[in-house]
Residue, then its C-alpha position, 0 to 999 in steps of 0.5 A: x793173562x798173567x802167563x802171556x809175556x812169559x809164554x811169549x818169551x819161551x816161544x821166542x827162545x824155543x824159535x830161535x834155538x830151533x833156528x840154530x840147530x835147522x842152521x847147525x845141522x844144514x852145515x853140517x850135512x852140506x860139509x859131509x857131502x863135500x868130504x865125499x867129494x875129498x875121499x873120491x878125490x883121494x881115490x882117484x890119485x891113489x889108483x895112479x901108479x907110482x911110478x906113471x907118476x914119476x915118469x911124466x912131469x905133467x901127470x905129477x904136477x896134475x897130481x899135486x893139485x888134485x892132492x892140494x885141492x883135497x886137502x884143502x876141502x878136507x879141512x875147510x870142511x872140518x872147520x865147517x863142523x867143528 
C-alpha cells in the first residue's frame, strides 16, 4: 500500500510523456507528407522551360504563385518539425 501514490504518480507521468511523443510524432509525419506535396510543386515548375516562361506573361505570373505557395509550405512545414 505504502508504494500506491508513487506508482500513480509514475503512471501519470509515463502517460503524459507518451502523449507528447504520439502528438510529436503525428506532426511530424503529417509536415513530411506535406513537403512531398513542396517537392512535387517544385517539380512541376522546373520541368517548364525557361524561356515559355519569359514568353507568356500569364504562365510566368501562374509560375510565381505555384513557387510562392511551395515556398510557403516549405517552411510552415519545417517550423512544424522543429
Amino acid at each position: 500500500m505504502c508504494c500506491a501514490p508513487w506508482r500513480t504518480e509514475n503512471l501519470r507521468r509515463r502517460t503524459e510523456r507518451e502523449k507528447q511523443d504520439t502528438s510529436r510524432y503525428a506532426i511530424s509525419n503529417f509536415a513530411r507528407d506535406v513537403l512531398t506535396i513542396g517537392d512535387n510543386l517544385r517539380r512541376a515548375i522546373e520541368h517548364v522551360p525557361a524561356e515559355a516562361a519569359a514568353g507568356a506573361l500569364a504562365l510566368k505570373s501562374f509560375l510565381e504563385g505555384v513557387e510562392a505557395h511551395r515556398a510557403r509550405v516549405t517552411v510552415t512545414c519545417l517550423n512544424a518539425m522543429a
